[in-house]
C-alpha positions as CSV (number, residue, x, y, z in Angstrom):
1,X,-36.1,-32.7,49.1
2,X,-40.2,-33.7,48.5
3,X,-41.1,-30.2,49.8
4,X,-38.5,-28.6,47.0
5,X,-39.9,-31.4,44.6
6,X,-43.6,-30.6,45.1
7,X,-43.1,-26.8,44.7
8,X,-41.5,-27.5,41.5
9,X,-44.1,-29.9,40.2
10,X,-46.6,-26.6,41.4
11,X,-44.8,-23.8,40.0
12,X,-43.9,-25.5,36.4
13,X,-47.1,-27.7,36.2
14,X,-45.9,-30.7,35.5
15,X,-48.3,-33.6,35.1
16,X,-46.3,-36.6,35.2
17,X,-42.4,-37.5,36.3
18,X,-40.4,-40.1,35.9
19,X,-38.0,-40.7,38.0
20,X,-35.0,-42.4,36.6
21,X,-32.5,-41.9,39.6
22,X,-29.7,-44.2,40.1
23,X,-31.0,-47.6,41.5
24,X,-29.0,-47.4,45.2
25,X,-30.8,-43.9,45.3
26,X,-33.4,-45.2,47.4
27,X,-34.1,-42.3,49.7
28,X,-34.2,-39.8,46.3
29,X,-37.0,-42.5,44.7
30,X,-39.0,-42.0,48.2
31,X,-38.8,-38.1,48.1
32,X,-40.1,-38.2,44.6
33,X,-43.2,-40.8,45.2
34,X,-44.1,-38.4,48.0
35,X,-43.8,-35.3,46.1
36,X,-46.0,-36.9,43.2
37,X,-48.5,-38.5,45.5
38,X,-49.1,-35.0,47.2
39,X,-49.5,-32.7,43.5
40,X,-51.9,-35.9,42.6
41,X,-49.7,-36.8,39.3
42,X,-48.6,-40.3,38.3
43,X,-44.5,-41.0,38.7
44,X,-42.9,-43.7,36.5
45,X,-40.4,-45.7,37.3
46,X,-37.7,-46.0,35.1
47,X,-35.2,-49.0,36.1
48,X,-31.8,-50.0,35.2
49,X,-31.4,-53.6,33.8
50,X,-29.6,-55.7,36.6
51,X,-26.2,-56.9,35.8
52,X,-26.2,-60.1,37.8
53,X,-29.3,-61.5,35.6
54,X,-27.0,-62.1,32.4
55,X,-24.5,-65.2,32.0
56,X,-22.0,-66.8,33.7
57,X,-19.6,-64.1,34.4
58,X,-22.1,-62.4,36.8
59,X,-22.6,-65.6,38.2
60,X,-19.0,-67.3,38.7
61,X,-17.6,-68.6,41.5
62,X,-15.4,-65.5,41.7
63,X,-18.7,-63.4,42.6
64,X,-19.8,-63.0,46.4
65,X,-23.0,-60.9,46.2
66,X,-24.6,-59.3,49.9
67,X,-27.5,-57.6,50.5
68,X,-26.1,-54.2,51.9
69,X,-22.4,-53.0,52.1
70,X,-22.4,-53.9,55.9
71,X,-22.8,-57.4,55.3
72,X,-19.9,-57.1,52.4
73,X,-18.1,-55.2,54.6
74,X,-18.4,-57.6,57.4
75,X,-16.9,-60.7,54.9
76,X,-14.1,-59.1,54.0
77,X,-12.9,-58.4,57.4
78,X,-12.6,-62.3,57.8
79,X,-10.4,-62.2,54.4
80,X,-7.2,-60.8,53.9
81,X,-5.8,-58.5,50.5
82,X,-6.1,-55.1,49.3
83,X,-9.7,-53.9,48.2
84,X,-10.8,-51.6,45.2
85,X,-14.1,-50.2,46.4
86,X,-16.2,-48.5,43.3
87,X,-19.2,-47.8,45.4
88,X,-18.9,-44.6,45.8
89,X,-17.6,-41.8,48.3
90,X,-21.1,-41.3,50.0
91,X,-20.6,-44.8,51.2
92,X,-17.2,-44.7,52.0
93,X,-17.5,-44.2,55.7
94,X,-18.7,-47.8,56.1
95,X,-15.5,-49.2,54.8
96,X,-13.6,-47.8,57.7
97,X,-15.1,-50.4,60.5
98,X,-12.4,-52.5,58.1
99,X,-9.2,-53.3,60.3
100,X,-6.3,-51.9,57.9
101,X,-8.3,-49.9,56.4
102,X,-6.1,-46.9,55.2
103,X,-4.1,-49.4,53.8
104,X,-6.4,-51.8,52.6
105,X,-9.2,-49.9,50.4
106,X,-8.0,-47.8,47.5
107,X,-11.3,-45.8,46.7
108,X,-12.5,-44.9,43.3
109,X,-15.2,-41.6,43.6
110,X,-15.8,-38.7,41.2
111,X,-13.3,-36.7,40.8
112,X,-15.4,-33.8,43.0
113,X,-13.8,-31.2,45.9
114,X,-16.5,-32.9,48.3
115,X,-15.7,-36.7,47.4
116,X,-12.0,-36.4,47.5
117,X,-12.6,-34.5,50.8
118,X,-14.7,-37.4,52.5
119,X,-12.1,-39.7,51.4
120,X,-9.6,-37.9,53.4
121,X,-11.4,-37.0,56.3
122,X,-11.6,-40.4,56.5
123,X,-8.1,-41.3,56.6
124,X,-7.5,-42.4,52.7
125,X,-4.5,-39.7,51.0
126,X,-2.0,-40.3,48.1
127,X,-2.7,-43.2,45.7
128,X,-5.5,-44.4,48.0
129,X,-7.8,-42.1,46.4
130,X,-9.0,-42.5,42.8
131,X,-10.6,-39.6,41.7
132,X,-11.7,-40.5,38.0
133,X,-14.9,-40.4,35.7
134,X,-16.2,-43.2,34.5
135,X,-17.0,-45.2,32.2
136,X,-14.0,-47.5,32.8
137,X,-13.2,-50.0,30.5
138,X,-12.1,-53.6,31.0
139,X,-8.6,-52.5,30.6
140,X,-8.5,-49.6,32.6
141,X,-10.5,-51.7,35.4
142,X,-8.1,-54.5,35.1
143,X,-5.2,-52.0,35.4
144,X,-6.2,-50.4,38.7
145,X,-6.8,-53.7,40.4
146,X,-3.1,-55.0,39.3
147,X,-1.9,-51.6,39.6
148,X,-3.2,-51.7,43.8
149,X,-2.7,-55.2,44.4
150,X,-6.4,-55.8,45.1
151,X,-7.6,-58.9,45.9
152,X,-11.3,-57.8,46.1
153,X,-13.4,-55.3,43.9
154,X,-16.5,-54.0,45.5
155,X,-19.5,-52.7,43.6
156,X,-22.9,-51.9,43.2
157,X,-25.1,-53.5,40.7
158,X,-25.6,-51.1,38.6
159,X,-26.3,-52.9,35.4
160,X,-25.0,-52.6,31.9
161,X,-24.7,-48.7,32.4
162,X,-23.0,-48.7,35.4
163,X,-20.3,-50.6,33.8
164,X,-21.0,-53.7,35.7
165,X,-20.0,-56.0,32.7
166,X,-16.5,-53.9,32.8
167,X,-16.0,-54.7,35.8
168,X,-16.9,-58.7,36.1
169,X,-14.3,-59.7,33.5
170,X,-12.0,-57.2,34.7
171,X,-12.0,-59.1,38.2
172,X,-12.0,-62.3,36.4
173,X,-9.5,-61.7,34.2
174,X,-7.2,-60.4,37.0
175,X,-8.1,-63.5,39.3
176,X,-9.6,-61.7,42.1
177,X,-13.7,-61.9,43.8
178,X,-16.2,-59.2,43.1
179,X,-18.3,-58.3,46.3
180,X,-21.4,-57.2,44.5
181,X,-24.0,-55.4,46.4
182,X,-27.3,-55.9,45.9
183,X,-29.9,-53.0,45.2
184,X,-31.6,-51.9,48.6
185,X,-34.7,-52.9,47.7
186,X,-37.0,-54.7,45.0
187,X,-38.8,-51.9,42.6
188,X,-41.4,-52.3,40.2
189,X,-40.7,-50.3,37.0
190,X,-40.4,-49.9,33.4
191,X,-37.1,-50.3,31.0
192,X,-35.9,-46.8,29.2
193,X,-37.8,-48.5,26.0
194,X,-41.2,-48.7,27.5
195,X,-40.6,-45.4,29.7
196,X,-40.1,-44.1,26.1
197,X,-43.2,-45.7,24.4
């Protein structure tokens, strides 16, 4: 938390940070600014490129984006089909306001005790849980949403390293709609290139 982060800054004198957490880690990015602000060093904001900036596949017809997973989640109760959510377990819990839902979402997390453990307090057992490490290629995408019979694959944005590109043409090449979530909010930063210069 910024308390732990501020004594660390303190104890190994550190002058600068940059923080480079994952994009959807919004409440990590705060923590950090706060901690940095306090010690009185600069923090630099390393971003991930956004996925849905780049050619027609991220903009096709077959992509619905929202601007939080309630709002995604709230769409596809009006539709009907199986869903491959890829947003993670820590989100997971929003999924079940879904009517169906143990039968509906098969759930791709991190193959962790505490993620596979949130899926099934949740409900989710057997093939409904995914626990695999990415990256995932377009094949092995493609596979798990014929494999599932999903009609929907929901995602973050998380740009050309969160496999985003993977993803797209694995949904359009399967004939289904990606629900992409937008990031929670609009950052200023620099790429890994000018973080590195």
């Amino acid at each position: 938390d910024q308390g732990e982060m501020l004594s660390l800054i303190q104890e190994e004198g550190i002058l600068a940070v940059i923080d480079a957490t994952h994009p959807y880690a919004s409440e990590v990015t705060r923590q950090i600014r706060g901690a940095c602000h306090e010690a009185g060093i600069p923090v630099i904001r390393c971003l991930r490129n956004q996925g849905l900036k780049q050619g027609a596949l991220f903009n096709g017809s077959n992509v619905r984006r929202f601007p939080n997973l309630k709002a995604g989640i709230s769409w596809l109760e009006e539709q009907k089909g199986n869903i491959l959510a890829v947003t993670g377990s820590k989100e997971l819990e929003e999924y079940a306001a879904l009517s169906q839902f143990q039968e509906r979402v098969f759930a791709r997390v991190l193959p962790t005790a505490q993620a596979v453990e949130t899926c099934r307090g949740l409900g989710l057992s057997g093939k409904h849980i995914i626990a695999v490490q990415g990256p995932f290629s377009v094949k092995l995408n493609q596979a798990m949403i014929e494999e599932y019979g999903c009609r929907f694959l929901v995602t973050k944005d998380g740009g050309p390293e969160g496999g985003m590109s993977e993803k797209l043409e694995a949904a359009a090449r399967a004939g289904i709609t990606t629900v992409v979530i937008d990031r929670p909010f609009s950052e200023s930063g620099l790429t890994v290139d000018e973080v590195m210069d």
